[in-house]
LUMKEKOL-327257 format. One line per 10 residues: their letters; for each residue x, y, z of N, C-alpha, C. Coordinates in steps of 0.001 Angstrom, whole numbers. Example, Ala and Ser with C-alpha at 12.3 -4.5 7.8 and 13.67 -1.06 7.14 Angstrom:
<recs>
AS) 13190/-5690/7800/12300/-4500/7800/13200/-3300/7800 ~ 12850/-2250/7080/13670/-1060/7140/12900/30/7870
</recs>
This chain:
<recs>
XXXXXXXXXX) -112190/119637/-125839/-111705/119670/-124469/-112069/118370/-123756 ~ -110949/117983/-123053/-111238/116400/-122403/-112070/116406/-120947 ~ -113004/115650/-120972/-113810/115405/-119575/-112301/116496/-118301 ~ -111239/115776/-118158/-110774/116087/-116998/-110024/117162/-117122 ~ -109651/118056/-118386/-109242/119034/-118169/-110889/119828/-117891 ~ -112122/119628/-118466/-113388/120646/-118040/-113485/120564/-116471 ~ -113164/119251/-116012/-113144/119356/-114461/-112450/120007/-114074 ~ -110875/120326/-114149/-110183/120824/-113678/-110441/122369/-113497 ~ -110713/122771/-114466/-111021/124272/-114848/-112290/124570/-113843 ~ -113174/123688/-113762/-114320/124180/-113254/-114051/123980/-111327
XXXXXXXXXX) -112977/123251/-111404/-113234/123008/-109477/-111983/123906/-109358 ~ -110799/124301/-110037/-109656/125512/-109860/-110366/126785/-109513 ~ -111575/127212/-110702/-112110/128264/-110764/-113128/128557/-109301 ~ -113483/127577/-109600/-114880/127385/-108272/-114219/127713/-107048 ~ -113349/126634/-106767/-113115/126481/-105504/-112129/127988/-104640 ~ -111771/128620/-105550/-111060/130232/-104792/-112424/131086/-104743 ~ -113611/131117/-105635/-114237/132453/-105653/-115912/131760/-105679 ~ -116353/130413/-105524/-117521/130278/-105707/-118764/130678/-104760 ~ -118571/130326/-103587/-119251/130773/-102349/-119306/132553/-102724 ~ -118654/133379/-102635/-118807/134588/-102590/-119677/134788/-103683
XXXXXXXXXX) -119341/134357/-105196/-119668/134631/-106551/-120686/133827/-106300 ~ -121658/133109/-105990/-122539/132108/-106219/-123370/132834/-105393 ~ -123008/133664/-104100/-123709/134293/-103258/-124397/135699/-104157 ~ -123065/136376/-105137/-124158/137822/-105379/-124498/137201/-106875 ~ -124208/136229/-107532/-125076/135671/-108568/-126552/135455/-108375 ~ -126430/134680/-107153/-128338/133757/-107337/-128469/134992/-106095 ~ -128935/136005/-105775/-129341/136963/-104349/-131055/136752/-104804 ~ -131769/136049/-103994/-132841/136137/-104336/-133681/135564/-102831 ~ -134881/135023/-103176/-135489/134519/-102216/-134736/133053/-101358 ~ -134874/133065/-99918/-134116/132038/-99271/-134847/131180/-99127
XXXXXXXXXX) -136061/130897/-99757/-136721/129097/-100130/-136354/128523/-101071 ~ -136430/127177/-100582/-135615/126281/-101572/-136606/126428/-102730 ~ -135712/126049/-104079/-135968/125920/-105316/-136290/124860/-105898 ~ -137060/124194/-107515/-137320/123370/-107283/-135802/122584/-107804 ~ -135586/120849/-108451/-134576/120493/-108053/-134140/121207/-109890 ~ -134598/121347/-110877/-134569/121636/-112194/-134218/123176/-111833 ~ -135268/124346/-111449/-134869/125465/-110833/-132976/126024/-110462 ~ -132918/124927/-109745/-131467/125368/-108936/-130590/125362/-109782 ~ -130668/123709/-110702/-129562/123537/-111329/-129521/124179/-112572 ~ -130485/124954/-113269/-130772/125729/-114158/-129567/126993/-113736
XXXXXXXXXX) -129693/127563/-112628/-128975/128564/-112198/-127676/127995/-111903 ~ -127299/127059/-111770/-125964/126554/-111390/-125360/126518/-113027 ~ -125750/126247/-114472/-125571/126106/-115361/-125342/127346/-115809 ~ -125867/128207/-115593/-125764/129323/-115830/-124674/130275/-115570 ~ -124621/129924/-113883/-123213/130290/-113329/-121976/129897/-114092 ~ -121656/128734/-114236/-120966/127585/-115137/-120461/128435/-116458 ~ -121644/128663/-116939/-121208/129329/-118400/-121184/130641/-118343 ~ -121647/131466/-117522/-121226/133131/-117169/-119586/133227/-116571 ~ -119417/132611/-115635/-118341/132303/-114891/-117212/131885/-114982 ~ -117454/130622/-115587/-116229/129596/-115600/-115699/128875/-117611
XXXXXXXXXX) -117017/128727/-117976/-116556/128207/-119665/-117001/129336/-120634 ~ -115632/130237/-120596/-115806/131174/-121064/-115553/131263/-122884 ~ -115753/129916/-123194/-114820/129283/-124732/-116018/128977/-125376 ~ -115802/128428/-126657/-117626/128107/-127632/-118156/127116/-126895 ~ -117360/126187/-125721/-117942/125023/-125136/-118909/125887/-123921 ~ -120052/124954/-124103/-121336/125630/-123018/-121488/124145/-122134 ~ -122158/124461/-121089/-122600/123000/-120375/-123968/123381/-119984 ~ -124392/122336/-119943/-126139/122214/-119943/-126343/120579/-118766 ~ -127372/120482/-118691/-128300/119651/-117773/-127987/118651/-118674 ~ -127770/117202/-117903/-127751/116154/-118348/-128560/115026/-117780
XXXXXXXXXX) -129963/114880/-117982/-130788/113771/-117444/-131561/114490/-116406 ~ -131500/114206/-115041/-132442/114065/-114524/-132032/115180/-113107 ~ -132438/115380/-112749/-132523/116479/-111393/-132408/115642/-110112 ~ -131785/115140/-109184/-132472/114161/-107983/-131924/115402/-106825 ~ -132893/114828/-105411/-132774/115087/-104184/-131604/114162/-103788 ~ -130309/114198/-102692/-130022/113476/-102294/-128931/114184/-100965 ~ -128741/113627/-100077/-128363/114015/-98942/-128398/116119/-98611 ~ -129409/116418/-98810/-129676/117273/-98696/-129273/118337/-99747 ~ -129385/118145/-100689/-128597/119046/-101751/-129288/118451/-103316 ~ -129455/119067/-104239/-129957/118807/-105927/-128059/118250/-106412
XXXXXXXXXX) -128439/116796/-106773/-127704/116552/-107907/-127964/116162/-109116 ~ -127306/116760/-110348/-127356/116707/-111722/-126389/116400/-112149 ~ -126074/115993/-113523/-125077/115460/-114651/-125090/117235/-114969 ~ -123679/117627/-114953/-123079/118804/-115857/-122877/117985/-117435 ~ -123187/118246/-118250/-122938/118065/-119581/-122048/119121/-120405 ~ -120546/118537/-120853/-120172/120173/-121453/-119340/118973/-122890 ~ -119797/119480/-123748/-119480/118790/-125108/-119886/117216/-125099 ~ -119355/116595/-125184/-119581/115102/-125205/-119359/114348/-124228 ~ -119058/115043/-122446/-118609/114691/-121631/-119553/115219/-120579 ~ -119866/114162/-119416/-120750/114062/-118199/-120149/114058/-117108
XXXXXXXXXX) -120447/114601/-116016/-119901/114584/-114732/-120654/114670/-113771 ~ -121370/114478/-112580/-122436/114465/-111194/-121522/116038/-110820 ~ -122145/117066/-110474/-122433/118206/-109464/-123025/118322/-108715 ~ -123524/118836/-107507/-124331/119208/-106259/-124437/121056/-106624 ~ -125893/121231/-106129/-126299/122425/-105941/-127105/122756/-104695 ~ -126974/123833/-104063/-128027/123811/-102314/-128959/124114/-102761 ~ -130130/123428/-102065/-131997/123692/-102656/-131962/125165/-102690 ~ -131772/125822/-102325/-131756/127337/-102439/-131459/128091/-103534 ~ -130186/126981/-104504/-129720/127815/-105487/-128484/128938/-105747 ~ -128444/128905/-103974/-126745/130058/-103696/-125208/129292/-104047
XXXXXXXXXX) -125507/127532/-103705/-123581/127227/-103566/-123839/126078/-104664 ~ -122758/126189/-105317/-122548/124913/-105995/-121241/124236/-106042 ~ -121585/122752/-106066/-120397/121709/-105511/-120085/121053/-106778 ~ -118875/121493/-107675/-118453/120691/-108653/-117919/119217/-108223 ~ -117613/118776/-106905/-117196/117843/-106637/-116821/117425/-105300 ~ -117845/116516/-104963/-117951/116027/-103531/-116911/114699/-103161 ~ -116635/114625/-101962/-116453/113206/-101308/-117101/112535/-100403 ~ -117017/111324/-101330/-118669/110212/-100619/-117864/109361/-99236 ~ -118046/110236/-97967/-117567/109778/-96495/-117978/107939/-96870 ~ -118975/107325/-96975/-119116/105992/-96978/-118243/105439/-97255
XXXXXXXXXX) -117458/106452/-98684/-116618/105327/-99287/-115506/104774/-98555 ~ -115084/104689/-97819/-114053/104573/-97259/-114356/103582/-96040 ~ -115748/103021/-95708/-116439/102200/-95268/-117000/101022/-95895 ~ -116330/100509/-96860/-116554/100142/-97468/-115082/99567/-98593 ~ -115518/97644/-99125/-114198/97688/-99585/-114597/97909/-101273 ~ -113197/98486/-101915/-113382/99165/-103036/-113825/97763/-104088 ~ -114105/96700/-103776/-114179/95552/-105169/-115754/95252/-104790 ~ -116465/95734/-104119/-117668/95456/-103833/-118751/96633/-104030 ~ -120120/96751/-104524/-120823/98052/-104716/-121600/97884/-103465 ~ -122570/98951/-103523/-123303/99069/-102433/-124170/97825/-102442
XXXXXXXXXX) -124675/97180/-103248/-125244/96147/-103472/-124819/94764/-103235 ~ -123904/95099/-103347/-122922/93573/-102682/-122832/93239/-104312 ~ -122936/93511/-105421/-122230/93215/-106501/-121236/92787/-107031 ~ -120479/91844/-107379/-118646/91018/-107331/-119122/90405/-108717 ~ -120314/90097/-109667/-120662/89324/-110784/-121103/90317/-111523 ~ -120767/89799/-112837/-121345/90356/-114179/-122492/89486/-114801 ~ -123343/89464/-115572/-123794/88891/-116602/-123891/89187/-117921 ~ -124943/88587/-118697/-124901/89092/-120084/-125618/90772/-119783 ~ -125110/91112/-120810/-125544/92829/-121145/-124879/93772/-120569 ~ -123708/93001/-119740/-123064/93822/-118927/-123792/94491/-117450
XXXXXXXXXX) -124506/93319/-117195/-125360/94196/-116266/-124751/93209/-114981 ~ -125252/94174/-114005/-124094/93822/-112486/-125338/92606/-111956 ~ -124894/92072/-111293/-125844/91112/-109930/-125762/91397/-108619 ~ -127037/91592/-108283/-126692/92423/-106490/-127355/90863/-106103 ~ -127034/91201/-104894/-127535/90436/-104230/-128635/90919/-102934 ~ -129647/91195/-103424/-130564/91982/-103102/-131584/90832/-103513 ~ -132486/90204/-102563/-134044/89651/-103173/-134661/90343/-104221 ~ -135207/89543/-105124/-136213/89971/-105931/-137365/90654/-105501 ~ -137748/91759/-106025/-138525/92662/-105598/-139287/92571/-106635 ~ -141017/93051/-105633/-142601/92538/-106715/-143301/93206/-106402
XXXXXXXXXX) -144477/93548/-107306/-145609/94393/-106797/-146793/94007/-107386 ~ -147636/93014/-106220/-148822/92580/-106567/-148276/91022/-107046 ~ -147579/90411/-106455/-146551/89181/-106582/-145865/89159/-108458 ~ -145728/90463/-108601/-145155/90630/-110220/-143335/90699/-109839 ~ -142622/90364/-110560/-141255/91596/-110408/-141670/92404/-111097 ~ -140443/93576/-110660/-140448/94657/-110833/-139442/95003/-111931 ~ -139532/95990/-113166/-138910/95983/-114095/-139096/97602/-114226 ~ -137627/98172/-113566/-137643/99516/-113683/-136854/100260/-114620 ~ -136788/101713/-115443/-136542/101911/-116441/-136037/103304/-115856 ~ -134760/103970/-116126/-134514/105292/-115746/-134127/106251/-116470
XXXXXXXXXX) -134683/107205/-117560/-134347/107622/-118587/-135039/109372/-118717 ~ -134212/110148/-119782/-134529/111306/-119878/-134737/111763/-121163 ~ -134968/112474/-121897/-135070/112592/-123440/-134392/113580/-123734 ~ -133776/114323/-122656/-132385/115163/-123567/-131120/114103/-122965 ~ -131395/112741/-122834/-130268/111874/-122974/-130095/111307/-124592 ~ -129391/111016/-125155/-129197/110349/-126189/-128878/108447/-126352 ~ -128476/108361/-125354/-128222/107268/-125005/-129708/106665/-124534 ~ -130320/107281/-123964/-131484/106936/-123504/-133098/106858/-124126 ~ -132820/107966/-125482/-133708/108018/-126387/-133239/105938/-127326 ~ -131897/105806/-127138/-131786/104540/-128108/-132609/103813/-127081
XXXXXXXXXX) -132234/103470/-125975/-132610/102575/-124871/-134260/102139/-124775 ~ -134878/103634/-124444/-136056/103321/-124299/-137340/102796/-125266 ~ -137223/102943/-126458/-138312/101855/-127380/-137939/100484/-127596 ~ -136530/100013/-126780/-136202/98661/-127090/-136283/98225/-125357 ~ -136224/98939/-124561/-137444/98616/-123264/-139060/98822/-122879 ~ -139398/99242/-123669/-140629/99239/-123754/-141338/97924/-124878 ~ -140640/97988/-125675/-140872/96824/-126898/-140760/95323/-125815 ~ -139974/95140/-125128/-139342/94049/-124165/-140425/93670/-123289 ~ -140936/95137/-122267/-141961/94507/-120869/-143307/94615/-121793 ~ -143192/94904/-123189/-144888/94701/-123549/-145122/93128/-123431
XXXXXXXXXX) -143463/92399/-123980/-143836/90954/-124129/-143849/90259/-122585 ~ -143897/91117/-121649/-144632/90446/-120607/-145271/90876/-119591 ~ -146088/91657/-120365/-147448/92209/-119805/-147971/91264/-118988 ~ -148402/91762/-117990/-149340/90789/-117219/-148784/90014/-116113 ~ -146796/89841/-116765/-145921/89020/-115846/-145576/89697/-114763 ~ -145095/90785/-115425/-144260/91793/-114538/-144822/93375/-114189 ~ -144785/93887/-113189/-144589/95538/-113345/-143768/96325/-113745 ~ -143999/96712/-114807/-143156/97555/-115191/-143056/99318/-114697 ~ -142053/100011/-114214/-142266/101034/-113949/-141439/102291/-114937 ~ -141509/102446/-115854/-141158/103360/-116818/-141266/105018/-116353
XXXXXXXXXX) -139869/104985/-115205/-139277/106506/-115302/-138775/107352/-116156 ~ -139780/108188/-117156/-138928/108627/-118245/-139310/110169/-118035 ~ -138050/110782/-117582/-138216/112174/-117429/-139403/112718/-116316 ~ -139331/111571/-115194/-140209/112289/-113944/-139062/111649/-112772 ~ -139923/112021/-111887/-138777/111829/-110323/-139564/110569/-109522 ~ -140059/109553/-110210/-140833/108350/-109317/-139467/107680/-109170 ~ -140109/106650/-107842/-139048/105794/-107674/-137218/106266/-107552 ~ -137435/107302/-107163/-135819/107254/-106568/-135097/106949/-105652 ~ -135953/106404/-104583/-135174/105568/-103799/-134466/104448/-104830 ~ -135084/103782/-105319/-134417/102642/-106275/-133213/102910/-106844
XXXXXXXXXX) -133723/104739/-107677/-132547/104542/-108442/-131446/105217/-107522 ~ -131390/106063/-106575/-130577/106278/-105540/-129517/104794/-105590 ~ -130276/103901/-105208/-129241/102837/-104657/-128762/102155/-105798 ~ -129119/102011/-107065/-129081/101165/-108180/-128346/102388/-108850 ~ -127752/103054/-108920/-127176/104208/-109886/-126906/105441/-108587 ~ -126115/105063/-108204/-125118/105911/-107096/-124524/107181/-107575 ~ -124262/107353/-108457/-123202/108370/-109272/-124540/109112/-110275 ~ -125771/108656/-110619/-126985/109601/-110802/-126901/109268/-112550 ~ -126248/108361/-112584/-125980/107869/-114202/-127667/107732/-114464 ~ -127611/108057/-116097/-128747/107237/-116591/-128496/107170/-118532
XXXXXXXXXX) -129036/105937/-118904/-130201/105302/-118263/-129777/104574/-117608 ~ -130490/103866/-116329/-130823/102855/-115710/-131393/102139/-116031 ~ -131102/100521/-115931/-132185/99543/-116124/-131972/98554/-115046 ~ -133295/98561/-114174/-133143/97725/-112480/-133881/97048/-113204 ~ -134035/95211/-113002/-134646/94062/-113423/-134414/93150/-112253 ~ -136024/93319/-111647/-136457/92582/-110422/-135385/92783/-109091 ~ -134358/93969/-108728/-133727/94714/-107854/-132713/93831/-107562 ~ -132648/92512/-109137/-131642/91300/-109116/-130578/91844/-110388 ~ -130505/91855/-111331/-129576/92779/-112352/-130100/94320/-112453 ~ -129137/94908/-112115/-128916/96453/-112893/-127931/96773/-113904
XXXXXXXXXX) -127957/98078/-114588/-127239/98267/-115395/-127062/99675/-115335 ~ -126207/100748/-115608/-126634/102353/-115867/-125514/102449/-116982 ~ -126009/102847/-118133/-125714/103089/-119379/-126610/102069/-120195 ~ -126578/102590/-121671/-127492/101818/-122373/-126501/100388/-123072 ~ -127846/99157/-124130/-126374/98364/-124839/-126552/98883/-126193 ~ -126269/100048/-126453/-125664/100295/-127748/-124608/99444/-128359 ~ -123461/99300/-127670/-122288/98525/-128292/-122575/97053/-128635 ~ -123945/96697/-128201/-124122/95370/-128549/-125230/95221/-129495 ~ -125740/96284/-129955/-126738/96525/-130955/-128113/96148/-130505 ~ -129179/96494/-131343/-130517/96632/-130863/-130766/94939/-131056
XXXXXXXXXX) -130885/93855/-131553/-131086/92869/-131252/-130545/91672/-130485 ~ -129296/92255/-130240/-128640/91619/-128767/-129077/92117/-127340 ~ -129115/93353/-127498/-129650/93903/-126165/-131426/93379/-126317 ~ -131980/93250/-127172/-133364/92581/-127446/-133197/91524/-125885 ~ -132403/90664/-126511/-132469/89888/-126275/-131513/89056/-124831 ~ -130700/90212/-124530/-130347/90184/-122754/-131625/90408/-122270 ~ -132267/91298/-122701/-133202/92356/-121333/-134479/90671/-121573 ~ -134825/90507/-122174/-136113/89329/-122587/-135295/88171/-121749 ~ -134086/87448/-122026/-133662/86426/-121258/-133728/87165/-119705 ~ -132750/88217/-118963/-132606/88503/-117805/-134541/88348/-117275
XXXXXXXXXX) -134994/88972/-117916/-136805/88944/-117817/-137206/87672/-117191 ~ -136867/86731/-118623/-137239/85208/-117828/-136509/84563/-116677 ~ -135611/84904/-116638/-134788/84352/-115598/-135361/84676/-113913 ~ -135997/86398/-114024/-137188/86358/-112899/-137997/85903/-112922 ~ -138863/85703/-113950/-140352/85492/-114091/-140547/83474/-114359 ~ -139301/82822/-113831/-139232/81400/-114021/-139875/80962/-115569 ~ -139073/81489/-116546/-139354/81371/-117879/-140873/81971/-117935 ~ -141435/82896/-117612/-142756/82560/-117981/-143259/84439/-118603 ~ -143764/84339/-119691/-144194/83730/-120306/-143471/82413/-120792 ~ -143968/81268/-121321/-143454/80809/-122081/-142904/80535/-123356
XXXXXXXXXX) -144161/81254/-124189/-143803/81197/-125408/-142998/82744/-125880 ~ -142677/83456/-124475/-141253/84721/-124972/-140250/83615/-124746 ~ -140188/82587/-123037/-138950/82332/-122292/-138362/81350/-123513 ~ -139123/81025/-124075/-138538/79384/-125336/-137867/80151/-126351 ~ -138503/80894/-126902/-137405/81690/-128083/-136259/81939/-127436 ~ -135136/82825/-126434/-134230/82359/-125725/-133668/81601/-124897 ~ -134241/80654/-125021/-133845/79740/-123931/-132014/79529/-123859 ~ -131141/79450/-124976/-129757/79718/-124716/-129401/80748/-123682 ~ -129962/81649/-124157/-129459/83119/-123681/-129774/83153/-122012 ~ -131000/82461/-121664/-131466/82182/-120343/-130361/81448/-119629
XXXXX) -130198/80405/-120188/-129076/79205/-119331/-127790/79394/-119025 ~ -127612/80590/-120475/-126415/80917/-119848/-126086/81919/-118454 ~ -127242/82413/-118096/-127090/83056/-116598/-126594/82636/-115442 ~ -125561/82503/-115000/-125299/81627/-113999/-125737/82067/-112372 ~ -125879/83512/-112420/-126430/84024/-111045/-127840/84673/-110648
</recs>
């Protein structure tokens, strides 16, 4: 089943009977839930309710708070989509509209982003961000991601080689730092990879294999850290120069 026919089915179904059905489904206590809690029960609904076929959908990554409501990745076969659930656990939103957008022109991200670089990773134009005069080298990942299980020992292998340069903040399967990834991964994608709040990325570089992506994330590295280490920034030094932003 294709990503947009599972959408279809799920916001046709939802949208005539969900409020009522979502109401005598979750009847329970009226304090909010936690953000894993809710969407546990929203999944549930999902597959009692609506995917009534061998396809099931499950939690995909990470749980966040955001404009007053739990959003999660629905996962149903090989296909991802962002949902909203109310902290409570009673309504669920297969599919919102983001009022900003329309404040906004469509060739530009929230970041002021218009450039690519190597790894496929975007350029905001956002100052470099530090802690303890380090940049900052943030990591956004879950371990029932798959994409993210490749990602993360070839980011961790990366900020060991510059220990000492940088902070590294390795979000893997907790809720630190989401303001960051709020603004750096809008749509709740992961993994994320924020590097000095100057390149981001959300998805992993699988398609470029484990020693090319080596070797974006180590050049983008030096390119904050003014080559330094040195004896990482000299082994790429191509890969560095070619950065133009």
């Amino acid at each position: 089943m294709q990503k947009e026919q599972i959408k279809t089915i799920i916001i046709g179904v939802l949208a005539i009977g969900v409020i009522v059905l979502a109401y005598c489904a979750f009847v329970g206590s009226p304090m909010s839930l936690s953000g894993q809690k809710a969407a546990e029960k929203a999944i549930a609904y999902v597959n009692a309710k609506v995917l009534t076929g061998s396809d099931k959908a499950s939690i995909d990554g990470k749980v966040v708070s955001e404009s007053g409501l739990y959003k999660f990745n629905v996962k149903v076969a090989a296909d991802s989509f962002p949902s909203y659930v109310s902290k409570d656990g009673k309504l669920l939103f297969p599919q919102v509209m983001q009022i900003e957008d329309i404040e906004s022109s469509p060739s530009t991200s929230t970041n002021g982003a218009n450039n690519t670089t190597i790894g496929n990773f975007l350029v905001s134009s956002d100052p470099i961000c530090y802690e303890n005069e380090r940049p900052i080298f943030y990591f956004f990942g879950s371990q029932s991601c798959p994409h993210c299980q490749w990602e993360h020992p070839i980011i961790q292998k990366v900020a060991k080689l510059f220990e000492g340069v940088i902070s590294f903040h390795e979000n893997f399967d907790n809720n630190n730092d989401q303001d960051i990834f709020s603004k750096y991964s809008a749509q709740g994608y992961i993994p994320t990879v924020v590097i000095g709040c100057k390149y981001y990325r959300n998805g992993a570089g699988e398609n470029d294999g484990e020693a090319t992506e080596t070797q974006n994330l180590t050049a983008l590295l030096c390119k904050i850290t003014n080559n330094q280490p040195e004896s990482v920034c000299s082994e790429v030094k191509n890969a560095v120069d070619s950065i133009k932003y």
